[in-house]
C-alpha positions as CSV (number, residue, x, y, z in Angstrom):
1,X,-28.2,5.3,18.6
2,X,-24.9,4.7,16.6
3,X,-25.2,3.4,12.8
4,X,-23.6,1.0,12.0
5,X,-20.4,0.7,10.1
6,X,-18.4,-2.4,8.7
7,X,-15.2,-2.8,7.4
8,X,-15.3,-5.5,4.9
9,X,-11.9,-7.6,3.6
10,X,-11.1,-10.5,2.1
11,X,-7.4,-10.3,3.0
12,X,-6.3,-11.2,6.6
13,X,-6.4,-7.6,8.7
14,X,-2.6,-6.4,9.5
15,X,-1.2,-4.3,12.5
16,X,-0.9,-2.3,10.4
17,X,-4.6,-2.1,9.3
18,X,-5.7,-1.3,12.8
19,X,-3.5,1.3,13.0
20,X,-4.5,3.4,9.8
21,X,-8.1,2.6,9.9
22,X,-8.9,5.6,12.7
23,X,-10.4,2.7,14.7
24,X,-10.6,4.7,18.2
25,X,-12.1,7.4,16.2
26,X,-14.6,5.8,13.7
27,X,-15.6,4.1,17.6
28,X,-17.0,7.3,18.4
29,X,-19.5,7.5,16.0
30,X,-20.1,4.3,14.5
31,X,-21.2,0.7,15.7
32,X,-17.8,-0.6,14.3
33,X,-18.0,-4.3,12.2
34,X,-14.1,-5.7,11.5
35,X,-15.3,-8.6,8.8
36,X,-13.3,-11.0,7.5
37,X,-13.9,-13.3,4.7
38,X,-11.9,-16.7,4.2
39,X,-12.4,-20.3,3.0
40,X,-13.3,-22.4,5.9
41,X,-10.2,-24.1,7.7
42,X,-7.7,-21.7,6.4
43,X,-4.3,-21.0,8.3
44,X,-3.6,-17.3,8.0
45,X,-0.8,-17.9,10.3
46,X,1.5,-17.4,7.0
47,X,0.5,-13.9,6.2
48,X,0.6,-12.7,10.0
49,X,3.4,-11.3,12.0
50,X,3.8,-12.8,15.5
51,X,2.5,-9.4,17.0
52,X,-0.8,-10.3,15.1
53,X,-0.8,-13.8,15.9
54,X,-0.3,-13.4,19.9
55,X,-3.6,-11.8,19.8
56,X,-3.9,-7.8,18.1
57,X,-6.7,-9.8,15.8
58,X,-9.0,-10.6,19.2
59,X,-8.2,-6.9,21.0
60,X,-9.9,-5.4,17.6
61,X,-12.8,-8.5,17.6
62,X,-12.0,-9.1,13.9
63,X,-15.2,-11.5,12.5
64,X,-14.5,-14.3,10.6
65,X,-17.1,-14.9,7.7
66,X,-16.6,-18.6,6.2
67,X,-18.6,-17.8,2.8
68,X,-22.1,-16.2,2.1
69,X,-23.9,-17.8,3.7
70,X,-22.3,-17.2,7.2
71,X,-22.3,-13.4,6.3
72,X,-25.7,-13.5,5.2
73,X,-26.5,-14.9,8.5
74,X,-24.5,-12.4,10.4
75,X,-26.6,-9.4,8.4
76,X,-29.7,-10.7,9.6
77,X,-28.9,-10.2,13.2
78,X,-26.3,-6.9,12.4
79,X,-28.0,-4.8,10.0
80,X,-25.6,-2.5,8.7
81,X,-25.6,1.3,7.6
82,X,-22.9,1.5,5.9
83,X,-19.6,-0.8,4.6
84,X,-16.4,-0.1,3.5
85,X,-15.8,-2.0,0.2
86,X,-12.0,-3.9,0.8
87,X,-13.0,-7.3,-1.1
88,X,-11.5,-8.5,-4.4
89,X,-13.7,-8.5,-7.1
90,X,-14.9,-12.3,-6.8
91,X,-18.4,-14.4,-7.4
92,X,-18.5,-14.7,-3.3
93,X,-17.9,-10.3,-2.8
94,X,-20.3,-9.8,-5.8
95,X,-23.0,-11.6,-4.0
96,X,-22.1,-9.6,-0.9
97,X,-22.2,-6.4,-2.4
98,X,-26.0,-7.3,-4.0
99,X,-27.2,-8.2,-0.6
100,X,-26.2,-5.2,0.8
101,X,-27.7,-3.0,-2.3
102,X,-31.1,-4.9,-1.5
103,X,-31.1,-3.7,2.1
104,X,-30.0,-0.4,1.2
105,X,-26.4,-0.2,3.3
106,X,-24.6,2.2,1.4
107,X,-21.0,1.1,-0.2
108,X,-17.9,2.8,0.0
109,X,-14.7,2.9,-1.6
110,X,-11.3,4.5,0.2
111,X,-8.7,5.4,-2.7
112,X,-6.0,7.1,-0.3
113,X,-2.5,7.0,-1.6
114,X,-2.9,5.6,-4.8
115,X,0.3,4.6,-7.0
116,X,1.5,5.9,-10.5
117,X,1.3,3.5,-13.3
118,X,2.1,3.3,-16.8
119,X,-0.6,1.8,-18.0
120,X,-1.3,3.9,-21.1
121,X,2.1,3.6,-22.0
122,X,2.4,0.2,-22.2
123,X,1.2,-2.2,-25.2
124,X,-1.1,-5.7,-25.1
125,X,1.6,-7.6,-25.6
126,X,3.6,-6.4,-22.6
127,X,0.9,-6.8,-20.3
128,X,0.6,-10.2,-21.2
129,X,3.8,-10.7,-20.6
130,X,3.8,-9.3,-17.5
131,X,1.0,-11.9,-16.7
132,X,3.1,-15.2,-17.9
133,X,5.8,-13.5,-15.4
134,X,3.5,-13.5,-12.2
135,X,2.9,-17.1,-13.3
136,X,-0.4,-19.0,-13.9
137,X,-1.1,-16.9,-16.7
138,X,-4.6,-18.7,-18.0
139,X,-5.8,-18.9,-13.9
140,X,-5.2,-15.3,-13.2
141,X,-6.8,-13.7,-17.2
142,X,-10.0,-15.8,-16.6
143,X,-9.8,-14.9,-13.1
144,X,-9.2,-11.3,-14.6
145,X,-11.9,-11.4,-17.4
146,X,-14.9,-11.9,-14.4
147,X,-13.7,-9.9,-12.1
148,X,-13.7,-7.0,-15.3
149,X,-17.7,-8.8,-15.8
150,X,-18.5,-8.8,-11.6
151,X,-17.4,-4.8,-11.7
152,X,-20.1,-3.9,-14.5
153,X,-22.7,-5.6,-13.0
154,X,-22.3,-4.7,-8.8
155,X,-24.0,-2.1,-7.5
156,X,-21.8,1.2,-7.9
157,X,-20.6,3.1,-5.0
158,X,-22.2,5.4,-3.0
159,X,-19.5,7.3,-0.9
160,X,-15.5,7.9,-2.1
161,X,-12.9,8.8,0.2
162,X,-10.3,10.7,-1.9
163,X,-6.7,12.2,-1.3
164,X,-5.0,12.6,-5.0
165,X,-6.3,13.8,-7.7
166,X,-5.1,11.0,-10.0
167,X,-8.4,9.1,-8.7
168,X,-10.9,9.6,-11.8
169,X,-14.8,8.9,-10.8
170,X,-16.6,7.7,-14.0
171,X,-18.3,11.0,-15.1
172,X,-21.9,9.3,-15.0
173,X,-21.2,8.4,-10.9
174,X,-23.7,10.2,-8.7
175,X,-21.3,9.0,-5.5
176,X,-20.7,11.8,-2.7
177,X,-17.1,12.7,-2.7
178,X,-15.1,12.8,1.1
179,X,-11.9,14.7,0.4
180,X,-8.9,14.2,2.6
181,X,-5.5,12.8,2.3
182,X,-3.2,9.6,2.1
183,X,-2.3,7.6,5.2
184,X,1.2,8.5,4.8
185,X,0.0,12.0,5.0
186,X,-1.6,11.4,8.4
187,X,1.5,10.0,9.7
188,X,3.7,12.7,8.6
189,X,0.9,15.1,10.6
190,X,1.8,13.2,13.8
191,X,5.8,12.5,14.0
192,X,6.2,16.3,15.5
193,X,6.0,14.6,18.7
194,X,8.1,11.8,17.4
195,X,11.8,10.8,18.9
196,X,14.8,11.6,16.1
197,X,17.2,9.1,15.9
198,X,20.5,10.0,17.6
199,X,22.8,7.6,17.5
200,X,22.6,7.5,13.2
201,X,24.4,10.4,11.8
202,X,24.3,11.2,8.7
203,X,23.0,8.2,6.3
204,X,21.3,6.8,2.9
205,X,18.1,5.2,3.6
206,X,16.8,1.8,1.9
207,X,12.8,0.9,2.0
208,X,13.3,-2.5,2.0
209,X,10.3,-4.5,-0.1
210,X,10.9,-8.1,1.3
211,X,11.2,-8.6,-2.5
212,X,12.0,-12.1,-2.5
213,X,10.5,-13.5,0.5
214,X,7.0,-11.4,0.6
215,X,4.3,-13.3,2.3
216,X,1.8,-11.7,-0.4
217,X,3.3,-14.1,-3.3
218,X,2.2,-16.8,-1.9
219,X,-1.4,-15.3,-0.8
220,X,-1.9,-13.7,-4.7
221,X,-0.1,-16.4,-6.9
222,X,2.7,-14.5,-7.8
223,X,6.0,-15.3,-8.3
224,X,8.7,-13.3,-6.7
225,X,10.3,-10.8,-8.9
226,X,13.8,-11.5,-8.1
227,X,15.4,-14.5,-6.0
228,X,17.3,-13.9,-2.9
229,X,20.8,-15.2,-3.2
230,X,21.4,-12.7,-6.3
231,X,18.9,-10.1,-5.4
232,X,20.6,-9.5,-1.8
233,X,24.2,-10.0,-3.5
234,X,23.5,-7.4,-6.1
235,X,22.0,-4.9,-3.8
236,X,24.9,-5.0,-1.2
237,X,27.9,-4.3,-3.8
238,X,25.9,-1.5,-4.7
239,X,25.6,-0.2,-1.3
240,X,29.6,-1.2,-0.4
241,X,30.1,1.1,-4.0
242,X,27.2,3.6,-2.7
243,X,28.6,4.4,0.7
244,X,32.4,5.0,-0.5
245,X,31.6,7.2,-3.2
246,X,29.7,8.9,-1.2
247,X,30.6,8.6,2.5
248,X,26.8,7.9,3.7
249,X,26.6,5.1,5.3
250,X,23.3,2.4,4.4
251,X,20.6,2.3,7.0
252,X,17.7,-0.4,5.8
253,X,14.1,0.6,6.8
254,X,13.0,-3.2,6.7
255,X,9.6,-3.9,6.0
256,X,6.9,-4.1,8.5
257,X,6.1,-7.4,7.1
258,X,9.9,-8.8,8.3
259,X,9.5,-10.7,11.9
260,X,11.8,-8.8,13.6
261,X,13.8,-12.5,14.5
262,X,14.7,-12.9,10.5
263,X,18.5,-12.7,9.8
264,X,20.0,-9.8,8.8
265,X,20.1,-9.8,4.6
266,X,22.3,-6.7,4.6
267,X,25.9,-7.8,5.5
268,X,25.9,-6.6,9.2
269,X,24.0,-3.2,8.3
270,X,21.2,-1.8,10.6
271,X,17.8,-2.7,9.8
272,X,15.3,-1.0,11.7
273,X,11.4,-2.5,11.5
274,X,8.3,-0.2,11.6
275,X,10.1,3.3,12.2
276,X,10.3,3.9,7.9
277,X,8.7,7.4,7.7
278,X,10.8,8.8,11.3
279,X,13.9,7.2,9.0
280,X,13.1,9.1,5.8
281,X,12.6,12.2,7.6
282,X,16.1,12.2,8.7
283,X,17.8,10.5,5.7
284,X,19.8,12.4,3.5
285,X,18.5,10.5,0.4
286,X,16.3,7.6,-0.2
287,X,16.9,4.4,-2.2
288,X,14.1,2.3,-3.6
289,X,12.5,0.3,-6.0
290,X,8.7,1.3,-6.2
291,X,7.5,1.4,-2.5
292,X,4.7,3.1,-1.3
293,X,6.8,4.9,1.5
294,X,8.4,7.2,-1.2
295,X,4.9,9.4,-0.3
296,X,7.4,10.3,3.2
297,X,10.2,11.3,0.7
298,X,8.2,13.4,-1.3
299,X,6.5,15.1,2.2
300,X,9.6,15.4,3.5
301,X,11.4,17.2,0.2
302,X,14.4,13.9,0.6
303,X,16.2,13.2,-2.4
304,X,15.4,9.9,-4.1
305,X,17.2,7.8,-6.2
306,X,15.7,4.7,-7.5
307,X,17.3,1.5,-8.5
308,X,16.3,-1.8,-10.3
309,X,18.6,-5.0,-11.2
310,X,18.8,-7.2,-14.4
311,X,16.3,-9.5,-12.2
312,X,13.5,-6.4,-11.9
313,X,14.0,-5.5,-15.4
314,X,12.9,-8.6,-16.7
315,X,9.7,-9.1,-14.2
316,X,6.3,-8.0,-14.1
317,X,7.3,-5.1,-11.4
318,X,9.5,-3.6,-14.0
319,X,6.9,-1.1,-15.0
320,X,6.6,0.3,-11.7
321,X,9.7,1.4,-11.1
322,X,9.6,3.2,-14.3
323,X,6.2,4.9,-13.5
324,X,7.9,6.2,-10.3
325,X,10.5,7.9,-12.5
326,X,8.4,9.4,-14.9
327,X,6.3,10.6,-12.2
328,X,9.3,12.2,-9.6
329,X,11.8,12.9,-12.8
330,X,14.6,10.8,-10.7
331,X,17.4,8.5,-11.8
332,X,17.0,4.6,-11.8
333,X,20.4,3.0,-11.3
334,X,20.5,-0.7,-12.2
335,X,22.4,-2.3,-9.4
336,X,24.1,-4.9,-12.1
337,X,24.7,-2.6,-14.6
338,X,26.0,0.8,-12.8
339,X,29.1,2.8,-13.6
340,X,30.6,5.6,-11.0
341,X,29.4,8.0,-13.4
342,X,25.9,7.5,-12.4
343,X,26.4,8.5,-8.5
344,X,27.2,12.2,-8.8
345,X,26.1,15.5,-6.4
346,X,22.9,15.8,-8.7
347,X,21.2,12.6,-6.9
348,X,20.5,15.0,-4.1
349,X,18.9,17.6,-6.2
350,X,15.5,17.6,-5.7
351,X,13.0,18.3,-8.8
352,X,10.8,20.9,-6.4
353,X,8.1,20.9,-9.2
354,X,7.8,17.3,-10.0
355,X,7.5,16.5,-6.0
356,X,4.7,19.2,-5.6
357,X,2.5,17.8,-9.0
358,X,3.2,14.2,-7.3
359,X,2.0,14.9,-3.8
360,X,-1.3,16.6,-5.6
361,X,-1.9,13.8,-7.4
362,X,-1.3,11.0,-5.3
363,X,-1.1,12.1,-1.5
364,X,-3.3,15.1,-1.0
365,X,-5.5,16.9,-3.1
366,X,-6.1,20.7,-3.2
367,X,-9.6,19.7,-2.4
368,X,-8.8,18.4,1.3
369,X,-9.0,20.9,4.3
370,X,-8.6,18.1,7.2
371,X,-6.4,17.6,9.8
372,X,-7.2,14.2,10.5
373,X,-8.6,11.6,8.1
374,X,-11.5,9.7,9.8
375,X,-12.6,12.8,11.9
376,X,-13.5,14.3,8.9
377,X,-14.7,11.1,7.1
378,X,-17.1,11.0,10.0
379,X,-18.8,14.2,10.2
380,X,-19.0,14.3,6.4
381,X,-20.5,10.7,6.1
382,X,-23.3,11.4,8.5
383,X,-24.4,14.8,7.1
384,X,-24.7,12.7,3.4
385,X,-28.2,11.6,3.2
């Protein structure tokens, strides 16, 4: 008989979700639980992209908990082995997590593809900053100050499933450690059998961020970083000054998070939606602001070159653009602020050492031997007793 195995989340599962989670495979060996937690009449409808409104959500029989005690009577009649920890740290996933603990089901934690950060180098007083900026300061630091008091006191994890070695496990954990590599990584081992692109040419790639518009804000409290009228204006006269300097044309990766009806933000340039890591493969350079796709870039050995606006520099997501240079040794360009100067030949020199120390740290680890992630999360997690 199968054990059981749940996936628990307190964010509404994506396509994107289903696709990266190894579902077909982790079906093989586990009793597979897709759990989702939410406050009872809430419309997701906001966060969801038409493909997972006509119906992905029922293919994959995602199951929606409306508090604890629905869940509580769900484990009664679905005892679980094990769960993969994907909740915030809240009253409602703290009680979660105890209940589990008291019927021995083991928790684990995935920390695949993890981002650099800064956060040693910056001070208290920029951090609080960078709260006020998000906006509802006082909601989010309470909300801050017990999730820091719900993480001391839950029951610590069992199982970690690693790719970079930037991940740090407390030295007093006694949790068995899964080695593989990022989800980008994965992807990159599958696009041999991928179609190239054609009809591009040559070109300079953009990861769009939906940065003004992304459903997340709204989901999280945030405020965007930047607002769409300038944001869009500023980026375009950089790419009109980008593309004649030079001669690569602007093709825009658009984020997966983009209904693929939404108007075209890029004065009449090609957007293409859900193709990003086949697009950075055949880029000649890559243009960003912190996304988590740059992992292709670096996989790939593309040139980056990374690029903020007066907006950015004074949000809360400032920071992370910086943490991307310090950790690839590229450029920023500010796209209010740039001179011709700062577009030379040297943009698509690539720092051969840097990109090797990032992909160790951050997309696979010297420690991981697998081809494919959940194949080998699944043979390792049942020989762990």
């Amino acid at each position: 008989m199968k054990k059981s195995l749940a996936f628990l989340m307190e964010f509404p599962y994506q396509e994107r979700d289903f696709q990266r989670f190894g579902l077909n495979v982790l079906s093989r060996y586990f009793d597979l639980h897709l759990i989702e937690f939410h406050p009872i009449n809430s419309d997701y409808n906001h966060f969801l992209s038409k493909q997972e409104r006509k119906g992905s959500r029922k293919k994959y029989n995602v199951i929606l908990i409306e508090g604890y005690d629905h869940f509580y009577s769900y484990l009664c009649n679905n005892p679980l082995n094990y769960y993969i920890d994907m909740m915030d740290a809240s009253f409602l996933s703290f009680r979660i997590r105890l209940q589990l603990k008291k019927r021995n089901t083991l928790r684990i934690k995935i920390t695949l593809g993890l981002l650099p950060w800064l956060n040693n180098k910056i001070n208290i007083y920029e951090k609080f900053s960078n709260l006020i900026k998000t906006g509802k300061p006082f909601t989010k630091l309470t909300k801050l100050i017990f999730s820091k008091l719900f993480s001391e006191l839950e029951p610590s994890v069992d199982v970690f499933l690693l790719s970079g070695s930037k991940f740090q496990i407390r030295p007093s954990s006694k949790a068995f450690e899964i080695w593989t590599h990022s989800f980008d990584y994965q992807k990159y081992l599958e696009l041999e059998n991928e179609n190239k692109f054609d009809n591009l040419g040559s070109y300079a790639l953009f990861i769009d961020q939906y940065a003004p518009s992304h459903p997340d804000y709204k989901f999280h409290n945030n405020k965007p970083p930047v607002s769409k009228n300038i944001y869009y204006n500023s980026l375009n006269n950089f790419f009109d000054f980008f593309q004649k300097k030079t001669g690569l044309k602007i093709v825009v990766a658009g984020h997966p998070r983009r209904d693929l009806g939404t108007s075209n933000d890029w004065n009449g340039r090609e957007q293409i939606i859900g193709k990003t890591p086949e697009l950075v493969r055949q880029a000649s350079i890559v243009l960003s602001h912190y996304s988590t796709s740059l992992s292709y870039a670096v996989i790939f050995r593309i040139p980056i070159l990374l690029i903020t606006s007066d907006e950015y520099e004074n949000s809360y997501r400032k920071h992370q653009i910086s943490a991307f240079s310090d950790a690839l040794k590229v450029h920023i360009v500010n796209t209010d602020k740039y001179n011709e100067f700062e577009i030379t030949n040297e943009i698509f020199n690539i720092n051969e050492t840097s990109f090797l120390d990032y992909e160790e740290k951050y997309i696979k680890s010297k420690y991981s031997k697998s081809n494919d992630i959940w194949q080998h999360f699944s043979e390792r997690l049942l020989e762990f007793k």
